[in-house]
MARTOR-664094 format. One record per residue (C-alpha): x, y, z. Coordinates in Angstrom, 1 decimal, padded with zeros to 4 digits. Example, Ala and Ser with C-alpha at 12.3 -4.5 7.8 and 13.67 -1.06 7.14 Angstrom:
2
       xx       yy       zz
    012.3   -004.5    007.8
    013.7   -001.1    007.1
***
This chain:
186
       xx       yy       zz
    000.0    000.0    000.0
    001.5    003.2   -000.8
    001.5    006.6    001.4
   -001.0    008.1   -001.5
   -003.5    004.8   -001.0
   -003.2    005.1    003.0
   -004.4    009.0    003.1
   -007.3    007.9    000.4
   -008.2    005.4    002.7
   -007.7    007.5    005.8
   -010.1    010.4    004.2
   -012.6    007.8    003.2
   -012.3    006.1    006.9
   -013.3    009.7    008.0
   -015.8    010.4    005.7
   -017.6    007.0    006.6
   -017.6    008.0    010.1
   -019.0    011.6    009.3
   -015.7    013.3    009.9
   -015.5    014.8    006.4
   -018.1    015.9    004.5
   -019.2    015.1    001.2
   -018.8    017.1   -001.9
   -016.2    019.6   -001.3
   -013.7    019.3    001.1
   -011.7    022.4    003.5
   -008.5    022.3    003.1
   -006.1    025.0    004.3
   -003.2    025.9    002.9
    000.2    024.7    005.0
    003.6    025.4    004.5
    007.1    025.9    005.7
    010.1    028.1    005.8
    012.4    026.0    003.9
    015.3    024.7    006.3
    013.5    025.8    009.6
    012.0    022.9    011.3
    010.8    024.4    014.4
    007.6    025.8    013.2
    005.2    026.0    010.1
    002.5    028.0    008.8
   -001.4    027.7    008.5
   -003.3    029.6    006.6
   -007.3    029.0    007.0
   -008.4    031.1    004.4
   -010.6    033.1    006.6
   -010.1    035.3    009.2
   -010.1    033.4    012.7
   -011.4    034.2    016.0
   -009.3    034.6    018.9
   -008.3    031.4    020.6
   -006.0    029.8    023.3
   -003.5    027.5    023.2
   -005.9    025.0    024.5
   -008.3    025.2    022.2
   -005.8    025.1    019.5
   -004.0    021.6    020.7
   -008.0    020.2    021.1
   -008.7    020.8    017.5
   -005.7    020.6    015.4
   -003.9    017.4    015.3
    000.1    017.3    014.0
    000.9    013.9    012.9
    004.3    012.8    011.2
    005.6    009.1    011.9
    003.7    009.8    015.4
    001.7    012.8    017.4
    003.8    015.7    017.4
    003.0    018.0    020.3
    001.9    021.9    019.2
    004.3    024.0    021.9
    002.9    027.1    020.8
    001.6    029.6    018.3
    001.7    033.3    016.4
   -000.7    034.9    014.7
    000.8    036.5    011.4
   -002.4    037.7    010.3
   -006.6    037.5    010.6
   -006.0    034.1    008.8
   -002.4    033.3    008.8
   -000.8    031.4    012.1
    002.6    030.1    012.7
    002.7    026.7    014.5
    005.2    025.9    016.4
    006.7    022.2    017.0
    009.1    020.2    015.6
    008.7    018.9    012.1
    012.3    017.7    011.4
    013.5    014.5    009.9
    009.7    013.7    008.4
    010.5    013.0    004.5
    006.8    011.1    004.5
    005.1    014.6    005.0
    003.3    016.2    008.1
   -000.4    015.6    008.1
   -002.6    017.9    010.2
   -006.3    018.0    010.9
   -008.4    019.0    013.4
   -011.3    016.7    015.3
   -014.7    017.2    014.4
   -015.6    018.7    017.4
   -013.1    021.8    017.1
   -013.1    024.6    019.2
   -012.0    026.8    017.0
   -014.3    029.3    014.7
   -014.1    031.8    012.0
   -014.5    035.6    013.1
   -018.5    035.3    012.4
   -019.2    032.6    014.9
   -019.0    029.6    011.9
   -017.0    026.3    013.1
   -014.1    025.7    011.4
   -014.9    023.0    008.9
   -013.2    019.5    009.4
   -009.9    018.7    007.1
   -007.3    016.4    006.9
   -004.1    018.3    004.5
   -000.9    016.4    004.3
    002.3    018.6    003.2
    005.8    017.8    002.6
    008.4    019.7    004.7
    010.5    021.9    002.3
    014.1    021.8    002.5
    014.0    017.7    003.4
    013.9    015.2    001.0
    010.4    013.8    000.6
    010.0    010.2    000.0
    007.3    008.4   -001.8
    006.7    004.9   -001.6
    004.3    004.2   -005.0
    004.8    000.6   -004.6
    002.1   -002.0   -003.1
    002.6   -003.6   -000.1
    004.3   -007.0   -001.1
    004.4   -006.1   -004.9
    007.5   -007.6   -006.3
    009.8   -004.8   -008.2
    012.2   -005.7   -011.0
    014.7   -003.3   -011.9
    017.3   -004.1   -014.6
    020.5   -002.3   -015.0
    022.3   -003.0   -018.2
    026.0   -002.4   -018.2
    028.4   -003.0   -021.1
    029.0   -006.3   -020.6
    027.3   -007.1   -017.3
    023.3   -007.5   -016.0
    022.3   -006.8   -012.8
    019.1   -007.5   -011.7
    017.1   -006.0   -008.2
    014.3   -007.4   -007.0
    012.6   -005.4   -003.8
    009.5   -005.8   -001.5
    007.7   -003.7    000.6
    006.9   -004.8    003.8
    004.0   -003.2    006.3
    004.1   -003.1    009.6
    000.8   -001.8    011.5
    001.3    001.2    014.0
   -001.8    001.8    016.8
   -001.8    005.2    018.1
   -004.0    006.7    020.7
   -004.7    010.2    020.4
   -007.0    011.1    022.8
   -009.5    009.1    025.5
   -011.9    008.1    022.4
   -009.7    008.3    019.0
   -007.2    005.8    017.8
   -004.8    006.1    014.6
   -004.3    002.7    013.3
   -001.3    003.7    010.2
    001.3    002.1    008.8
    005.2    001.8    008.8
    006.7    000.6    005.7
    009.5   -001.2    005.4
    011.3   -002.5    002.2
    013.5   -005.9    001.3
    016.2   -005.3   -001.5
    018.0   -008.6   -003.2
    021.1   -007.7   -005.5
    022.1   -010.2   -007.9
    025.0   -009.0   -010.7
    026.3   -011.5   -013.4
    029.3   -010.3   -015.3
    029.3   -011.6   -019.0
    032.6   -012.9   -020.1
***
């Protein structure tokens, strides 16, 4: 299963349960300062109103390879906030989204709509995994006079996270098998 076949199946896991909902989908925009890892930027289209940081670590969930903990926040504009924790070393992306009970609203009382974005830290090298899990992978390098053939595998381990007293984030940690064999033609 690849990363882009987990987050399908993680939206339609939260649609199912009435966590997203159908037709069009929030998404706010997220992203970066390339090489600083200590903090990233929100941007929630809409002018917000005020909030703690209470509220703000009820709503909005930081995920990378486990929960990472919000420390703290700025606000940068009506709509724009910086969000600070640590998103170093996460080349599979940072996915945020908030619960569907947020606490958080936009200036004019609404709720801020439910939404599950995943975005690649810039200035780290982002890995994609496109392969299923146990799909068999041939590679063939031709040389002059030599063949070498790969073969790979991708194995999936199942990670079980709790997040709060009543939500649980089953994922996945992939792993992969490489088998080298070279024959040199004589």
């Amino acid at each position: 299963m690849s990363d882009i076949d987990f987050q399908n199946g993680f939206l339609c896991g939260l649609a199912t349960r009435g966590l997203i909902k159908t037709g069009s989908q929030y998404e706010p925009i997220l992203w970066n300062d390339e090489g600083i890892y200590s903090y990233f930027y929100i941007d929630f289209k809409r002018a917000i109103a005020p909030f703690s940081l209470g509220m703000l670590t009820e709503s909005i969930i930081v995920y990378g390879d486990v929960q990472i903990p919000i420390t703290g926040f700025e606000k940068v504009s009506s709509s724009v906030y910086k969000i600070f924790c640590d998103i170093s070393n996460k080349p599979k992306g940072v996915l945020v989204f908030n619960r569907k009970g947020t606490l958080l609203t936009y200036t004019n009382g609404q709720k801020l709509p439910v939404f599950s974005t995943l975005f690649f830290v810039l200035g780290q090298d982002s890995f994609e995994s496109l392969d299923y899990a146990y799909d068999m992978s041939n590679f063939i390098e031709y040389k002059s006079n030599s063949a070498t053939e790969i073969y790979g595998f991708n194995l999936i381990e199942v990670v079980e996270t709790t997040l709060s007293d009543s939500s649980i984030f089953i994922g996945y940690k992939g792993n992969s098998a490489t088998d080298n064999i070279s024959l040199t033609l004589i």
